[in-house]
PASEBA-1860 file (N, C-alpha, C; in nm, 3 decimals):
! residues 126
1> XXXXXXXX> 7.161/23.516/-4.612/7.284/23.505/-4.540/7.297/23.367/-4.476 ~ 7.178/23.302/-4.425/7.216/23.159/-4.357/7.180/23.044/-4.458 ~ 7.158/23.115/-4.596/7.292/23.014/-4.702/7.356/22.987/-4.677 ~ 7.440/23.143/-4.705/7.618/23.122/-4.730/7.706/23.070/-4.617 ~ 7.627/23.101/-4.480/7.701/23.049/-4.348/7.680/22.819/-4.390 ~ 7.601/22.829/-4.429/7.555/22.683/-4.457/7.628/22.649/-4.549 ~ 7.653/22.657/-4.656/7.768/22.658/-4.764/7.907/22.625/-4.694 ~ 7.939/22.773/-4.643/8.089/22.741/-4.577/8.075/22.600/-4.451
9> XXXXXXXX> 7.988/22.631/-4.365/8.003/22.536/-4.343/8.033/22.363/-4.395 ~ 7.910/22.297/-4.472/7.926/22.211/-4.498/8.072/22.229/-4.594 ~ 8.129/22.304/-4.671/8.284/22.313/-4.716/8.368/22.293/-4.599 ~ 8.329/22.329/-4.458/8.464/22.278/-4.373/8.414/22.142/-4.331 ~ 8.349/22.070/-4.338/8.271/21.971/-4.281/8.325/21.874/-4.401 ~ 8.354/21.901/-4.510/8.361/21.792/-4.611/8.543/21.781/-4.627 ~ 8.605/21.910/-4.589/8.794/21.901/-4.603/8.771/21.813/-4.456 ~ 8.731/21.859/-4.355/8.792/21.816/-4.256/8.780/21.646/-4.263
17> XXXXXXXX> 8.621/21.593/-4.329/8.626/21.474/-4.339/8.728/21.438/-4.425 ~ 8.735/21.522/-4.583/8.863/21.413/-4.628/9.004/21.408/-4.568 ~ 9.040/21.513/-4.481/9.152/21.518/-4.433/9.172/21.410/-4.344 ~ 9.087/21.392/-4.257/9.110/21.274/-4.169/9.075/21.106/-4.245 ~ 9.005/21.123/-4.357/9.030/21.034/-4.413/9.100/21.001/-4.492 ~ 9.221/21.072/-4.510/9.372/21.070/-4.571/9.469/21.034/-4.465 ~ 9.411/21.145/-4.378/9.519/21.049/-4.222/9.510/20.906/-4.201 ~ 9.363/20.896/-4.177/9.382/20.751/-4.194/9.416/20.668/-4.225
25> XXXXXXXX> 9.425/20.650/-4.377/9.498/20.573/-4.472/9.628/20.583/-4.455 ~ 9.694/20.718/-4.473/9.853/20.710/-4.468/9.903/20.639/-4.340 ~ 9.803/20.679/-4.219/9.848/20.575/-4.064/9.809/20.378/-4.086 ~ 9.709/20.383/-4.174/9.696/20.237/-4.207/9.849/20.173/-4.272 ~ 9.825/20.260/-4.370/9.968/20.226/-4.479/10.076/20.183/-4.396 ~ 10.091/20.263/-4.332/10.251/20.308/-4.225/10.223/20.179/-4.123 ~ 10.098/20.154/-4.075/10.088/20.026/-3.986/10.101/19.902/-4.041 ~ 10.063/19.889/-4.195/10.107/19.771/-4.265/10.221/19.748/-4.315
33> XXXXXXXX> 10.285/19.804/-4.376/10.417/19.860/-4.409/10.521/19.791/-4.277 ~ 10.491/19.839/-4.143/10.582/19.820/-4.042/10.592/19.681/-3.978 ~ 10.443/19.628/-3.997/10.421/19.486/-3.960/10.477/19.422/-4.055 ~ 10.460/19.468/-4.188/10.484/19.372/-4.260/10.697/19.338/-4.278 ~ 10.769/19.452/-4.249/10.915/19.448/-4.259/10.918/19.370/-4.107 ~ 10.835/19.399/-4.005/10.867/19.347/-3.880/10.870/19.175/-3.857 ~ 10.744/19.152/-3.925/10.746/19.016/-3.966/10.829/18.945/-4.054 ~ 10.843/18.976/-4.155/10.953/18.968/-4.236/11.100/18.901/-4.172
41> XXXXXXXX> 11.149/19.055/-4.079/11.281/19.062/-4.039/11.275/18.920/-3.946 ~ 11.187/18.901/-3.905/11.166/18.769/-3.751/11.159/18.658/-3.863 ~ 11.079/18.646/-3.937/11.076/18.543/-3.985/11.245/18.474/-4.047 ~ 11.308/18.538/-4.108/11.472/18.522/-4.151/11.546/18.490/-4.016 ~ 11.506/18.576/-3.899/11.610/18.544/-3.813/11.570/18.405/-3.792 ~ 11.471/18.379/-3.762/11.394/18.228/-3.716/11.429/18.164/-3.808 ~ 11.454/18.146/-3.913/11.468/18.040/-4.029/11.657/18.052/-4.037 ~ 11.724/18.202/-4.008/11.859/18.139/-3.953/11.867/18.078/-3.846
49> XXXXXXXX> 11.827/18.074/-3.741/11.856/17.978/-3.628/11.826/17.884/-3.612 ~ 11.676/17.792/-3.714/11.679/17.692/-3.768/11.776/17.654/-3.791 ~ 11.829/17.699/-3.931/11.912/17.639/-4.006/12.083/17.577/-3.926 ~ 12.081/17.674/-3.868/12.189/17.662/-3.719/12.164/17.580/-3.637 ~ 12.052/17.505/-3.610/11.997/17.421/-3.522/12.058/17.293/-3.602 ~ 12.015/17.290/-3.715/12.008/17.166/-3.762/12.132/17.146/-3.784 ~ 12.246/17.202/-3.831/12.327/17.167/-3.846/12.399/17.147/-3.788 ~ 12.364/17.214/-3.646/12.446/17.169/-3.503/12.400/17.001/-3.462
57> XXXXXXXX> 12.267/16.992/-3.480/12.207/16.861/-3.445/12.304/16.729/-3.584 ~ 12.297/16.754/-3.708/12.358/16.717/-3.762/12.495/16.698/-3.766 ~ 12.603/16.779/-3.743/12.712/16.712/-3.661/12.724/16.653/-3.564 ~ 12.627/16.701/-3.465/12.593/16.577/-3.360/12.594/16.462/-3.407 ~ 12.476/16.415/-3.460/12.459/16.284/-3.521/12.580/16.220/-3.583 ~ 12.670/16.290/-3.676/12.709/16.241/-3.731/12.882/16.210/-3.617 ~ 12.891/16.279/-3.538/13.000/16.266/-3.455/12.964/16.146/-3.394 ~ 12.818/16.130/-3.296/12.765/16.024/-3.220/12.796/15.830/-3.335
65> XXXXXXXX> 12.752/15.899/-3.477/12.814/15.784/-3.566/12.899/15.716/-3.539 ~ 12.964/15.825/-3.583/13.148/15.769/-3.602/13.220/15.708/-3.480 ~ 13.147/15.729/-3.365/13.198/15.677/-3.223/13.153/15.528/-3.218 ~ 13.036/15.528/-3.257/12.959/15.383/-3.288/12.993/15.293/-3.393 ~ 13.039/15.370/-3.495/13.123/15.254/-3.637/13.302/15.226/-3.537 ~ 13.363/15.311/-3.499/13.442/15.293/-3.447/13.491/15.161/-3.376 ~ 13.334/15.193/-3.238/13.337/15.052/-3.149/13.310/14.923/-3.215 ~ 13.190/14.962/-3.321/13.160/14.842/-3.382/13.249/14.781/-3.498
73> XXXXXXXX> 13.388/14.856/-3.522/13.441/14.809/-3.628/13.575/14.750/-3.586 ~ 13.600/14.801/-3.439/13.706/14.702/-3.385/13.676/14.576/-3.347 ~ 13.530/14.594/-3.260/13.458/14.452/-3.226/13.478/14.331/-3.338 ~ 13.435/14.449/-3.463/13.402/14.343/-3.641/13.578/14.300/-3.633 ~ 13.637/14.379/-3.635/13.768/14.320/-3.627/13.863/14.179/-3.596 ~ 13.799/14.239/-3.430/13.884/14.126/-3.384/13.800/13.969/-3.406 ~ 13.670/13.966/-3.427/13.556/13.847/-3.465/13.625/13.815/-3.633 ~ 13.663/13.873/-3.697/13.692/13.870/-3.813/13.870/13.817/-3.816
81> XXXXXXXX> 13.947/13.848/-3.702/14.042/13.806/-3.683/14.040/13.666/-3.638 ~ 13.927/13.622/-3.572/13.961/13.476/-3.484/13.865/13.383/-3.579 ~ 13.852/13.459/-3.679/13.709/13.347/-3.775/13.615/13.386/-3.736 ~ 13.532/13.402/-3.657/13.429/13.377/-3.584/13.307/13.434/-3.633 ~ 13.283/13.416/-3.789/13.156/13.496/-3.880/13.050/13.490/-3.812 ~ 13.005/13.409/-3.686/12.882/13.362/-3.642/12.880/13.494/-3.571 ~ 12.978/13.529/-3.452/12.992/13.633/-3.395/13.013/13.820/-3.443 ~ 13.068/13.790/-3.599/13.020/13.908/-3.646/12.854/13.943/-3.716
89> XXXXXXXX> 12.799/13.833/-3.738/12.656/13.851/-3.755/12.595/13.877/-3.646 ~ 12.629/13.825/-3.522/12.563/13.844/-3.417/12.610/13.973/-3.342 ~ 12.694/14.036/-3.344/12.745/14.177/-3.316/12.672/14.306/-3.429 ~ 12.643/14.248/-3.545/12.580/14.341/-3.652/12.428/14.338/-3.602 ~ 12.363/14.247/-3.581/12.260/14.253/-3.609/12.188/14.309/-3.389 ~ 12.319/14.262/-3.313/12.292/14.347/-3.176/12.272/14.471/-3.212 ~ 12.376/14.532/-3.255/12.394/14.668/-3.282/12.335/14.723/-3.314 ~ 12.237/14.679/-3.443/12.115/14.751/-3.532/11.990/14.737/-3.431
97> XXXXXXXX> 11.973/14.600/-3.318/11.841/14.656/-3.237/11.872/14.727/-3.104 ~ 11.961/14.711/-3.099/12.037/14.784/-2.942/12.024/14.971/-2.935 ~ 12.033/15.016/-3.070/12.055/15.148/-3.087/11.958/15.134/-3.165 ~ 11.827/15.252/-3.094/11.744/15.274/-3.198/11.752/15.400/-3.277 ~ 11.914/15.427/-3.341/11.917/15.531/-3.391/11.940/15.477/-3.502 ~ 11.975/15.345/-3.496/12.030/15.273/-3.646/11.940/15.169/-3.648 ~ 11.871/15.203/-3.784/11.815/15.097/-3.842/11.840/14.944/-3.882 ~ 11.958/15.013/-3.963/12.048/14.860/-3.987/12.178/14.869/-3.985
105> XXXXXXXX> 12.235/14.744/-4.046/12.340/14.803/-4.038/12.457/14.679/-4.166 ~ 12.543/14.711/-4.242/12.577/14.614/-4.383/12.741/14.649/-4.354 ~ 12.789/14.555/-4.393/12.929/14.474/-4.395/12.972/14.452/-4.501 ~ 13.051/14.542/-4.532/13.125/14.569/-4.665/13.289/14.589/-4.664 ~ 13.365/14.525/-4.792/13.473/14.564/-4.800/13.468/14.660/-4.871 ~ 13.607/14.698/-4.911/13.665/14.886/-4.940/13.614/14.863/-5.081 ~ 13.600/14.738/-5.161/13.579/14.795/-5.319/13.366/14.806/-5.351 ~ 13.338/14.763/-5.244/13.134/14.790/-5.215/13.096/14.706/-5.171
113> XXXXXXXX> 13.183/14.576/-5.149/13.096/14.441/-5.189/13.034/14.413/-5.096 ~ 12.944/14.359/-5.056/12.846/14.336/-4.937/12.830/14.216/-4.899 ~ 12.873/14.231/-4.763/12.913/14.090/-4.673/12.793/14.050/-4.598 ~ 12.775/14.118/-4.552/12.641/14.108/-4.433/12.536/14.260/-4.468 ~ 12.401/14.194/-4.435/12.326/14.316/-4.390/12.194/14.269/-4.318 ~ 12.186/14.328/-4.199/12.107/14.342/-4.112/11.934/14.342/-4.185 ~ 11.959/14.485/-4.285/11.799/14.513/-4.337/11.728/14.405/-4.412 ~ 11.856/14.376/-4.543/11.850/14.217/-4.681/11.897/14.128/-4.600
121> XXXXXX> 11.871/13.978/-4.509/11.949/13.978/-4.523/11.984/13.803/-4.615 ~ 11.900/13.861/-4.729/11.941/13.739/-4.833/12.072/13.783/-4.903 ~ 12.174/13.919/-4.899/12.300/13.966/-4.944/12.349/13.908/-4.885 ~ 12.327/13.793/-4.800/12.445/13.766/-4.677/12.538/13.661/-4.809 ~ 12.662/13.682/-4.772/12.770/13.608/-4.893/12.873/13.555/-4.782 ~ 12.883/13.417/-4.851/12.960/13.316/-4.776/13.100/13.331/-4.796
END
């Protein structure tokens, strides 16, 4: 008789182990599974609000530009109105160390041609 009690026993001793070692797994699964959509979902939002960043920073820049070709193209103007080529080289080439957002900076008419440039400046044309 303390066989068969030994028998049944070790039979509940061996379900109960695989049972909880099925729980286990399916609670592993379910914990990877959740991290892994959780991470996921963050990672997209973060890479949209990047992408929103930059392009906010990028119209920036490019607004902050256009305020700066603006000033600097009436300045080129009126130097270009009185002759004064000495003074538009010297307004181009302020401009490019004055703002260290601009590297250089080139003097061109509407069809490409290149008058001045700050970076070459063996393009300079008489």
């Amino acid at each position: 008789m303390e066989k068969g009690t030994k028998d049944k026993e070790t039979v509940r001793w061996s379900i109960k182990w695989k049972l909880m070692g099925i729980i286990t797994l399916l609670v592993l699964a379910l914990v990877t599974l959740l991290s892994y959509t959780q991470i996921s979902s963050q990672r997209k939002i973060l890479e949209m609000e990047l992408n929103e960043r930059i392009a906010l920073m990028r119209a920036n820049l490019i607004e902050r530009g256009k305020s700066f070709i603006i000033n600097l193209s009436q300045q080129i103007e009126n130097d270009l109105a009185a002759f004064n080529l000495s003074g538009v080289m010297q307004a181009l080439k302020e401009s490019s160390e004055s703002n260290r957002e601009i590297k250089y900076t080139i003097l061109m008419d509407s069809s490409g041609v290149v008058f001045m440039d700050t970076h070459r400046p063996e393009l300079i044309q008489t």
